[in-house]
C-alpha positions in Angstrom: -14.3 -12.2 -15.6 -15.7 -10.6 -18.8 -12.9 -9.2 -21.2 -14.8 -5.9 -21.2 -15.1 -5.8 -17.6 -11.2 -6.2 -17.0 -11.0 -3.1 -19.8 -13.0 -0.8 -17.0 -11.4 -1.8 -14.8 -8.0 -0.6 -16.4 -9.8 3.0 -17.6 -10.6 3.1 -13.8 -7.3 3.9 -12.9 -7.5 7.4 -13.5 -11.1 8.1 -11.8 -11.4 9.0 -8.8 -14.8 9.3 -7.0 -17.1 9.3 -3.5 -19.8 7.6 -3.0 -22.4 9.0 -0.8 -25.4 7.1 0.4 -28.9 9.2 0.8 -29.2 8.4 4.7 -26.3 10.8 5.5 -23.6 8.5 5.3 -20.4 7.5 3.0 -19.1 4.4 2.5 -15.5 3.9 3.6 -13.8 0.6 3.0 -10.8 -0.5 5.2 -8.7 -3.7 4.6 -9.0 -6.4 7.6 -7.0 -10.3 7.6 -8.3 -13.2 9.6 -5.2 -14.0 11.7 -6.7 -17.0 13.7 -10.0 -18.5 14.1 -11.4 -21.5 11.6 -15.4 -21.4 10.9 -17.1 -23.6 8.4 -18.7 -20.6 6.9 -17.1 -17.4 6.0 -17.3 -14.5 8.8 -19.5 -11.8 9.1 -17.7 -9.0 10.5 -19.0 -6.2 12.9 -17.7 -3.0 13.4 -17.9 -0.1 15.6 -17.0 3.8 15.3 -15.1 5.2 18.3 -17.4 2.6 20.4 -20.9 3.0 18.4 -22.1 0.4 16.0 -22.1 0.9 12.8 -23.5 -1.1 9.5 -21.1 -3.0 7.4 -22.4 -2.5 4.0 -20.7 -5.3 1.9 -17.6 -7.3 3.1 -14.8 -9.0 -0.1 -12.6 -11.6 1.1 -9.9 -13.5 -0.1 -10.5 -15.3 -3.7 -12.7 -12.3 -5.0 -11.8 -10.1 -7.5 -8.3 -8.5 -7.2 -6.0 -5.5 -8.7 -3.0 -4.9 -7.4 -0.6 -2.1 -8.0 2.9 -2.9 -8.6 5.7 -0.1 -8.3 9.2 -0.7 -9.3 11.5 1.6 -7.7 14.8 0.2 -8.5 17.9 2.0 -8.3 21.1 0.2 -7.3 22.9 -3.7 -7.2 22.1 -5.7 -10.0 22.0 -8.8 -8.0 19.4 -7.7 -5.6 17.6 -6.1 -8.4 17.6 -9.4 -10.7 16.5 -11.3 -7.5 13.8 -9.1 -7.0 12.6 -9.4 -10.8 12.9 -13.2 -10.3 11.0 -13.3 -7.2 8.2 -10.7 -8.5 7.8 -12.7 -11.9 7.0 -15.9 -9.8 4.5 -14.6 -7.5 2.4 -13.2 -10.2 2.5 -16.2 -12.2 0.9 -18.2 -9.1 -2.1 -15.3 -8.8 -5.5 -16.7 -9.7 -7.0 -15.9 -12.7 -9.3 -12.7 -11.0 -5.9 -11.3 -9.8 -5.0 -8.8 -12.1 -1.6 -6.7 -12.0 -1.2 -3.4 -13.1 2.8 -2.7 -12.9 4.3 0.7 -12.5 7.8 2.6 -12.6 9.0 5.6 -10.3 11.5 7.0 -13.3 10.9 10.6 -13.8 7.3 10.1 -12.4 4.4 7.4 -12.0 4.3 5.6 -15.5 2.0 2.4 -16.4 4.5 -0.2 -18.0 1.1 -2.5 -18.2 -2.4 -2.3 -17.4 -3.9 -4.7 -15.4 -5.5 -7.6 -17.6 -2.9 -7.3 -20.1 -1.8 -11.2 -19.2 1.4 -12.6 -17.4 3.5 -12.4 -20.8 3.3 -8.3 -21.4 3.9 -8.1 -17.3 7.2 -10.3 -17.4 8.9 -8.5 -20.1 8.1 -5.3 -19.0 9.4 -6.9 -15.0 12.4 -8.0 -17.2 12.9 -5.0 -19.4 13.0 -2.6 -17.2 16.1 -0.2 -16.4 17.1 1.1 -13.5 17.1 4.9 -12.7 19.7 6.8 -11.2 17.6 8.2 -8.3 14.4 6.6 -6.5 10.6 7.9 -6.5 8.7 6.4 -3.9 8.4 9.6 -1.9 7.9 11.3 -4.9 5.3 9.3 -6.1 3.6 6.9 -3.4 0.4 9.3 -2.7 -0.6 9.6 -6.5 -0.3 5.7 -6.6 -2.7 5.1 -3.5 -4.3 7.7 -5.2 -4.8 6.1 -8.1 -5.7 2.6 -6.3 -8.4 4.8 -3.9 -10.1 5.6 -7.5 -10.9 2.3 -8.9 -12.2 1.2 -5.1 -14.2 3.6 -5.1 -16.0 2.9 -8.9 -15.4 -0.7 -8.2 -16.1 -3.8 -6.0 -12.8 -5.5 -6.2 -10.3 -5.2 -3.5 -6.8 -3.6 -4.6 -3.8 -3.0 -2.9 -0.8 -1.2 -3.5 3.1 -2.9 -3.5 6.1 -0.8 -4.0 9.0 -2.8 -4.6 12.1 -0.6 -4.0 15.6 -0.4 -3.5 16.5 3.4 -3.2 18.6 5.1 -0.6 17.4 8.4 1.0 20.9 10.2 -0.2 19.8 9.5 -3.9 16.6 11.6 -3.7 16.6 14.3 -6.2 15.5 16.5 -3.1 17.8 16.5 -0.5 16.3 15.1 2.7 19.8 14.9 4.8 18.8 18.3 6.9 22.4 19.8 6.4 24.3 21.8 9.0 23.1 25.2 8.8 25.9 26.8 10.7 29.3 25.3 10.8 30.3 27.3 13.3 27.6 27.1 15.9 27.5 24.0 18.2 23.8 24.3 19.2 22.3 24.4 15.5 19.4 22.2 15.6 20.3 20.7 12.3 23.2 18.6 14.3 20.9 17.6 16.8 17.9 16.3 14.4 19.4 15.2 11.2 16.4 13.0 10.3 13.7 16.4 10.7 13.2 16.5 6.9 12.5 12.9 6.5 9.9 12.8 9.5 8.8 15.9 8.1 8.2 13.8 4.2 6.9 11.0 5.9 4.2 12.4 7.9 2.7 14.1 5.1 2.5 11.7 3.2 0.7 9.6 6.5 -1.5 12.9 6.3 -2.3 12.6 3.0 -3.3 9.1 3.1 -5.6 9.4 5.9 -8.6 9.7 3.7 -7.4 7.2 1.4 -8.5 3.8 1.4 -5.8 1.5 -0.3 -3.3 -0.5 1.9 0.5 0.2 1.1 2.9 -2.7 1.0 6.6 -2.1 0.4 9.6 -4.5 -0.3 12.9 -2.8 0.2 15.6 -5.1 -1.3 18.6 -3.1 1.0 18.1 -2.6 4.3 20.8 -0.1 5.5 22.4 0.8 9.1 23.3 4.0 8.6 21.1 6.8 10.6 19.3 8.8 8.2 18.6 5.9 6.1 17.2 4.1 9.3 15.4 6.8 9.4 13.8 6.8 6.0 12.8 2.5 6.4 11.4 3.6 9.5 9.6 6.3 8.2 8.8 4.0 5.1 7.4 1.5 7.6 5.3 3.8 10.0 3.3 5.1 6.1 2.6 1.1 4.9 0.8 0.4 8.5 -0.6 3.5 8.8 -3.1 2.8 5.7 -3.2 -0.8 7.4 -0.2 -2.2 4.9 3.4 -3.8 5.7 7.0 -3.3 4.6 9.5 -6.2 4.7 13.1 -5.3 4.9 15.6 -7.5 3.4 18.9 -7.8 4.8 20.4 -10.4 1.9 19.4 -11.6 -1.4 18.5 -14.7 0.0 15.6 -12.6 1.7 14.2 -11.2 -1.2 12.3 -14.3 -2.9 10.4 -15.0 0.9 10.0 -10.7 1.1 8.0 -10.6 -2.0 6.3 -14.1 -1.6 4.9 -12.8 2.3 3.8 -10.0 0.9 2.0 -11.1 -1.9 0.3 -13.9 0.4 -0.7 -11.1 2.6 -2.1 -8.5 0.2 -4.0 -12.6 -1.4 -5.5 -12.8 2.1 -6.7 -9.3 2.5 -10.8 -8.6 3.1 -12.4 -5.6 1.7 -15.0 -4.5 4.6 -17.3 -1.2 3.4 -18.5 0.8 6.1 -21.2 3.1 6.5 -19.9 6.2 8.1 -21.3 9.7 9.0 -20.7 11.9 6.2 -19.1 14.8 9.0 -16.2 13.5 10.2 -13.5 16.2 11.3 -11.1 14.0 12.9 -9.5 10.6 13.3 -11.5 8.0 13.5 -11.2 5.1 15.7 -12.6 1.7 14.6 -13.4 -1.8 15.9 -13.8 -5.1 14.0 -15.5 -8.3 15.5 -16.2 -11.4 13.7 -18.3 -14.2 16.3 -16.7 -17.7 15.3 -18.7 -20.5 17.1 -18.2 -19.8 21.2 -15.7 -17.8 20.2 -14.2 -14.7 18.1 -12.0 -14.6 15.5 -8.3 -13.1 16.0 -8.3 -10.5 12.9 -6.3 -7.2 12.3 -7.1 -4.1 10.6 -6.4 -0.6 9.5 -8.1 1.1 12.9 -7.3 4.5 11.7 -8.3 6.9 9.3 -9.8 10.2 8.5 -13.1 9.2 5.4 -13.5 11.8 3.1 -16.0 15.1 3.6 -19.6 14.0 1.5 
Protein backbone atom coordinates (compact mmCIF):
# COMPACT_ATOMS: atom_id res chain seq x y z
CA UNK A 1 0.00 0.00 0.00
CA UNK A 2 0.99 3.65 -0.83
CA UNK A 3 3.15 5.35 2.03
CA UNK A 4 0.59 8.18 1.99
CA UNK A 5 -2.20 5.91 2.31
CA UNK A 6 -0.82 4.13 5.49
CA UNK A 7 -0.30 8.03 6.81
CA UNK A 8 -4.41 8.29 6.64
CA UNK A 9 -4.81 5.75 7.86
CA UNK A 10 -2.85 6.60 11.07
CA UNK A 11 -4.68 10.36 11.21
CA UNK A 12 -7.85 8.14 11.10
CA UNK A 13 -7.53 7.14 14.45
CA UNK A 14 -9.01 9.96 15.88
CA UNK A 15 -12.19 10.38 13.35
CA UNK A 16 -15.05 9.13 13.96
CA UNK A 17 -17.93 9.16 11.48
CA UNK A 18 -21.46 7.52 9.91
CA UNK A 19 -22.06 6.77 6.84
CA UNK A 20 -25.54 7.02 5.52
CA UNK A 21 -26.63 5.86 2.22
CA UNK A 22 -29.57 8.06 0.28
CA UNK A 23 -32.09 5.08 0.18
CA UNK A 24 -32.74 5.27 3.97
CA UNK A 25 -30.24 3.02 5.11
CA UNK A 26 -26.67 2.89 7.09
CA UNK A 27 -24.12 0.70 6.55
CA UNK A 28 -23.11 -1.35 9.55
CA UNK A 29 -20.25 -3.75 9.25
CA UNK A 30 -19.95 -6.89 11.58
CA UNK A 31 -17.02 -9.29 11.70
CA UNK A 32 -17.80 -13.06 10.48
CA UNK A 33 -15.00 -16.29 10.27
CA UNK A 34 -15.40 -19.25 7.93
CA UNK A 35 -15.21 -22.09 10.46
CA UNK A 36 -15.72 -25.02 7.98
CA UNK A 37 -16.61 -25.37 4.45
CA UNK A 38 -13.84 -25.37 1.43
CA UNK A 39 -15.02 -23.65 -2.03
CA UNK A 40 -12.77 -22.91 -4.94
CA UNK A 41 -13.86 -19.39 -4.98
CA UNK A 42 -14.28 -17.09 -2.17
CA UNK A 43 -17.95 -16.98 -0.53
CA UNK A 44 -20.54 -14.65 -1.01
CA UNK A 45 -22.27 -14.16 2.09
CA UNK A 46 -26.07 -13.46 2.68
CA UNK A 47 -27.66 -11.97 5.47
CA UNK A 48 -30.85 -11.37 7.05
CA UNK A 49 -32.30 -8.78 9.70
CA UNK A 50 -34.50 -10.42 12.41
CA UNK A 51 -35.60 -12.92 9.41
CA UNK A 52 -35.75 -10.28 6.39
CA UNK A 53 -33.16 -10.10 3.73
CA UNK A 54 -31.06 -7.62 3.52
CA UNK A 55 -28.14 -6.38 0.96
CA UNK A 56 -24.58 -7.02 1.77
CA UNK A 57 -22.94 -4.01 0.50
CA UNK A 58 -19.16 -5.04 0.25
CA UNK A 59 -17.70 -8.18 2.09
CA UNK A 60 -13.26 -8.02 3.23
CA UNK A 61 -11.86 -11.24 3.92
CA UNK A 62 -8.84 -12.51 5.22
CA UNK A 63 -5.46 -11.23 3.26
CA UNK A 64 -7.05 -7.59 2.75
CA UNK A 65 -5.95 -4.69 4.25
CA UNK A 66 -5.59 -4.87 8.10
CA UNK A 67 -5.12 -2.54 11.35
CA UNK A 68 -5.09 -3.88 14.43
CA UNK A 69 -5.17 -2.26 17.79
CA UNK A 70 -2.83 -3.47 20.27
CA UNK A 71 -3.33 -2.59 24.17
CA UNK A 72 -0.81 -3.32 26.77
CA UNK A 73 -2.27 -3.52 30.02
CA UNK A 74 0.48 -4.97 32.11
CA UNK A 75 0.69 -4.70 35.70
CA UNK A 76 2.25 -7.54 37.69
CA UNK A 77 4.97 -10.83 37.27
CA UNK A 78 7.74 -10.12 35.17
CA UNK A 79 7.91 -13.57 33.79
CA UNK A 80 4.47 -13.59 32.50
CA UNK A 81 4.88 -10.14 31.32
CA UNK A 82 8.37 -10.80 29.41
CA UNK A 83 6.56 -13.91 27.93
CA UNK A 84 3.94 -11.96 26.75
CA UNK A 85 6.31 -9.31 25.12
CA UNK A 86 8.12 -12.28 23.51
CA UNK A 87 5.09 -13.81 22.24
CA UNK A 88 3.49 -10.41 20.97
CA UNK A 89 6.85 -9.41 19.16
CA UNK A 90 6.70 -12.79 17.15
CA UNK A 91 3.24 -12.60 15.99
CA UNK A 92 3.57 -9.26 14.58
CA UNK A 93 6.71 -10.05 12.86
CA UNK A 94 4.86 -12.94 10.92
CA UNK A 95 1.85 -10.33 9.84
CA UNK A 96 1.76 -9.64 6.09
CA UNK A 97 2.95 -6.59 4.80
CA UNK A 98 -1.00 -4.89 4.66
CA UNK A 99 -1.14 -5.78 8.42
CA UNK A 100 -0.40 -2.82 10.15
CA UNK A 101 -0.19 -2.45 14.08
CA UNK A 102 -0.96 0.45 16.02
CA UNK A 103 0.19 -0.38 19.76
CA UNK A 104 -1.22 1.18 22.83
CA UNK A 105 -0.75 1.51 26.68
CA UNK A 106 -3.53 1.73 29.57
CA UNK A 107 -0.98 3.98 32.05
CA UNK A 108 -2.82 6.92 33.23
CA UNK A 109 -5.06 6.69 30.08
CA UNK A 110 -5.16 5.43 26.31
CA UNK A 111 -1.70 6.57 24.88
CA UNK A 112 -0.33 5.69 21.16
CA UNK A 113 3.33 4.16 21.78
CA UNK A 114 3.32 3.76 17.75
CA UNK A 115 1.10 4.45 14.97
CA UNK A 116 0.30 1.92 12.65
CA UNK A 117 2.82 1.84 9.61
CA UNK A 118 5.50 2.94 11.65
CA UNK A 119 7.42 -0.63 10.82
CA UNK A 120 8.20 -3.80 13.02
CA UNK A 121 11.47 -1.98 14.51
CA UNK A 122 9.59 1.29 16.29
CA UNK A 123 6.81 -1.50 17.45
CA UNK A 124 9.40 -3.99 19.17
CA UNK A 125 11.18 -1.37 21.19
CA UNK A 126 8.33 0.32 22.17
CA UNK A 127 6.79 -3.84 23.05
CA UNK A 128 10.18 -4.02 24.77
CA UNK A 129 10.47 -0.70 26.43
CA UNK A 130 7.61 -0.54 28.01
CA UNK A 131 7.06 -0.31 31.96
CA UNK A 132 4.62 -1.63 33.84
CA UNK A 133 2.05 0.37 35.85
CA UNK A 134 1.03 -0.03 39.21
CA UNK A 135 -2.70 -0.42 38.49
CA UNK A 136 -4.56 -1.76 35.14
CA UNK A 137 -6.86 0.27 32.58
CA UNK A 138 -8.77 -1.93 30.58
CA UNK A 139 -12.07 -0.96 32.16
CA UNK A 140 -10.99 2.36 32.12
CA UNK A 141 -10.15 2.54 28.82
CA UNK A 142 -11.53 -0.35 26.46
CA UNK A 143 -14.66 1.74 25.04
CA UNK A 144 -12.47 4.86 23.81
CA UNK A 145 -10.22 2.06 22.10
CA UNK A 146 -13.14 0.36 20.13
CA UNK A 147 -14.01 3.71 19.86
CA UNK A 148 -11.17 4.74 18.26
CA UNK A 149 -11.04 1.38 15.99
CA UNK A 150 -15.11 2.10 15.13
CA UNK A 151 -13.64 5.52 13.54
CA UNK A 152 -11.16 4.39 11.08
CA UNK A 153 -13.90 1.57 9.86
CA UNK A 154 -16.05 3.76 9.31
CA UNK A 155 -13.60 6.37 6.97
CA UNK A 156 -11.97 3.24 5.76
CA UNK A 157 -12.23 -0.15 3.90
CA UNK A 158 -9.76 -2.14 5.87
CA UNK A 159 -10.90 -4.45 8.56
CA UNK A 160 -9.48 -3.62 12.16
CA UNK A 161 -9.79 -5.25 15.26
CA UNK A 162 -8.99 -4.49 18.71
CA UNK A 163 -6.46 -6.90 21.15
CA UNK A 164 -5.99 -5.97 24.71
CA UNK A 165 -3.25 -7.88 26.15
CA UNK A 166 -3.53 -7.67 29.99
CA UNK A 167 -2.60 -8.88 33.09
CA UNK A 168 -4.40 -6.77 35.77
CA UNK A 169 -6.31 -7.97 38.82
CA UNK A 170 -9.78 -6.40 39.66
CA UNK A 171 -8.38 -5.38 43.42
CA UNK A 172 -5.74 -3.04 41.57
CA UNK A 173 -8.33 -0.87 39.92
CA UNK A 174 -7.89 2.71 40.95
CA UNK A 175 -11.88 2.45 41.46
CA UNK A 176 -12.80 0.00 43.79
CA UNK A 177 -15.06 -2.54 42.22
CA UNK A 178 -15.02 -5.17 45.45
CA UNK A 179 -18.76 -3.88 46.58
CA UNK A 180 -17.68 -3.65 50.27
CA UNK A 181 -19.87 -4.52 53.29
CA UNK A 182 -21.98 -1.74 53.94
CA UNK A 183 -23.05 -2.73 57.36
CA UNK A 184 -20.95 -4.88 59.47
CA UNK A 185 -23.38 -5.43 61.75
CA UNK A 186 -26.39 -6.50 59.67
CA UNK A 187 -26.41 -10.14 58.29
CA UNK A 188 -28.94 -9.49 55.45
CA UNK A 189 -26.86 -6.51 53.71
CA UNK A 190 -27.03 -7.19 50.11
CA UNK A 191 -23.41 -6.36 49.66
CA UNK A 192 -22.49 -9.96 51.41
CA UNK A 193 -24.77 -11.65 49.29
CA UNK A 194 -23.62 -9.98 45.71
CA UNK A 195 -20.05 -9.14 46.03
CA UNK A 196 -19.51 -9.12 42.34
CA UNK A 197 -22.74 -6.24 41.70
CA UNK A 198 -20.24 -3.50 40.82
CA UNK A 199 -18.26 -5.48 38.33
CA UNK A 200 -21.48 -6.80 36.47
CA UNK A 201 -22.62 -3.42 36.92
CA UNK A 202 -18.87 -2.06 34.81
CA UNK A 203 -19.14 -4.73 32.51
CA UNK A 204 -22.53 -4.27 31.22
CA UNK A 205 -22.02 -0.85 30.43
CA UNK A 206 -19.38 -1.10 28.82
CA UNK A 207 -21.49 -4.19 26.63
CA UNK A 208 -23.99 -1.24 26.39
CA UNK A 209 -21.77 1.02 25.15
CA UNK A 210 -20.35 -1.10 22.54
CA UNK A 211 -23.56 -2.16 21.06
CA UNK A 212 -23.41 0.44 18.36
CA UNK A 213 -19.88 -0.13 17.84
CA UNK A 214 -18.48 -2.05 15.19
CA UNK A 215 -14.91 -3.31 16.13
CA UNK A 216 -14.43 -6.93 17.60
CA UNK A 217 -12.62 -7.02 21.10
CA UNK A 218 -10.00 -9.67 21.65
CA UNK A 219 -8.26 -9.99 25.05
CA UNK A 220 -5.25 -12.05 26.32
CA UNK A 221 -5.12 -12.14 30.10
CA UNK A 222 -1.65 -13.54 31.02
CA UNK A 223 -3.16 -14.62 34.90
CA UNK A 224 -6.05 -16.27 35.23
CA UNK A 225 -7.14 -16.25 38.87
CA UNK A 226 -9.58 -18.44 41.21
CA UNK A 227 -10.52 -16.14 43.49
CA UNK A 228 -14.41 -14.93 43.23
CA UNK A 229 -14.52 -11.45 42.42
CA UNK A 230 -11.68 -11.83 40.07
CA UNK A 231 -13.70 -14.75 38.40
CA UNK A 232 -15.97 -12.41 38.21
CA UNK A 233 -14.15 -9.70 36.37
CA UNK A 234 -12.55 -12.64 33.45
CA UNK A 235 -16.02 -13.57 33.23
CA UNK A 236 -17.20 -10.24 32.88
CA UNK A 237 -14.08 -9.51 30.57
CA UNK A 238 -15.20 -12.48 28.45
CA UNK A 239 -19.01 -11.89 28.09
CA UNK A 240 -17.70 -7.89 26.55
CA UNK A 241 -14.99 -9.54 23.86
CA UNK A 242 -17.97 -11.90 22.38
CA UNK A 243 -20.46 -9.54 22.75
CA UNK A 244 -18.86 -7.21 19.89
CA UNK A 245 -18.26 -10.87 18.24
CA UNK A 246 -14.37 -11.02 19.77
CA UNK A 247 -12.60 -13.69 22.12
CA UNK A 248 -10.57 -13.66 25.39
CA UNK A 249 -8.07 -16.44 26.05
CA UNK A 250 -7.18 -17.02 29.62
CA UNK A 251 -3.87 -18.35 30.43
CA UNK A 252 -3.37 -20.41 33.33
CA UNK A 253 0.82 -20.70 32.98
CA UNK A 254 3.45 -19.09 31.11
CA UNK A 255 3.68 -21.88 28.98
CA UNK A 256 0.15 -20.66 27.71
CA UNK A 257 0.98 -17.39 26.84
CA UNK A 258 3.03 -17.81 23.40
CA UNK A 259 -0.21 -20.24 21.91
CA UNK A 260 -2.84 -17.35 23.78
CA UNK A 261 -1.42 -14.59 21.66
CA UNK A 262 -0.56 -16.75 18.52
CA UNK A 263 -4.72 -18.05 18.53
CA UNK A 264 -5.68 -14.87 18.82
CA UNK A 265 -3.76 -13.27 16.33
CA UNK A 266 -4.63 -16.18 13.81
CA UNK A 267 -8.23 -15.43 14.56
CA UNK A 268 -8.42 -11.67 14.37
CA UNK A 269 -5.83 -12.81 10.54
CA UNK A 270 -8.96 -14.79 9.58
CA UNK A 271 -11.62 -12.28 10.34
CA UNK A 272 -14.14 -11.01 7.27
CA UNK A 273 -15.33 -7.55 7.23
CA UNK A 274 -19.23 -7.96 5.89
CA UNK A 275 -20.96 -4.23 5.44
CA UNK A 276 -24.59 -4.32 5.75
CA UNK A 277 -27.22 -2.18 4.60
CA UNK A 278 -29.55 -1.50 7.51
CA UNK A 279 -32.66 0.72 8.17
CA UNK A 280 -31.47 3.94 9.37
CA UNK A 281 -34.42 3.57 12.60
CA UNK A 282 -33.38 0.98 14.58
CA UNK A 283 -34.47 1.34 18.41
CA UNK A 284 -33.50 -1.97 19.55
CA UNK A 285 -31.33 -5.05 19.30
CA UNK A 286 -30.92 -6.39 16.31
CA UNK A 287 -30.90 -9.91 15.40
CA UNK A 288 -28.80 -11.08 12.36
CA UNK A 289 -28.31 -14.09 10.09
CA UNK A 290 -25.31 -14.98 7.91
CA UNK A 291 -25.43 -17.72 4.97
CA UNK A 292 -22.72 -18.42 2.60
CA UNK A 293 -23.99 -21.40 -0.27
CA UNK A 294 -20.78 -23.63 -0.73
CA UNK A 295 -21.46 -26.12 -3.61
CA UNK A 296 -24.62 -28.57 -2.29
CA UNK A 297 -23.86 -27.23 0.74
CA UNK A 298 -23.36 -24.21 3.24
CA UNK A 299 -20.55 -23.07 4.87
CA UNK A 300 -20.25 -23.41 8.83
CA UNK A 301 -19.33 -19.62 9.76
CA UNK A 302 -19.74 -17.54 12.97
CA UNK A 303 -20.50 -14.00 13.64
CA UNK A 304 -21.29 -11.14 15.81
CA UNK A 305 -25.33 -11.72 15.68
CA UNK A 306 -26.01 -8.82 17.97
CA UNK A 307 -25.90 -5.29 17.96
CA UNK A 308 -27.70 -2.04 18.15
CA UNK A 309 -26.28 0.29 14.43
CA UNK A 310 -26.11 3.76 15.12
CA UNK A 311 -29.32 6.40 14.70
CA UNK A 312 -28.70 8.16 10.77
Amino acid sequence: MPAGRVAALAVLFAVCTVTVLPAQTVNVSIPAWVEAGDCALPPKFEAALNGRTVRVVSQLGPGSDQIIVVVLDLTGDLTLVDAAKQALTEAISKLPRNAWVGLLRTQDGLHVLADPGSGLQPLTEAIRSLSNSPEPGLLDTVQSALSLADGIMRKSPVRVSVLYVTDGSIYSYREDYTNPVINESDPHDLSRRFPEALINAKISKLVEAASSLEAPLFVVHLNYRRDRLNVAYQNGLETLAEATGGRIEICRSVAEIPEAVSSLFARVSGAWRLTLALPTRIHYSVLIHLSAPCGEGEMRISWRTHLRPKEG
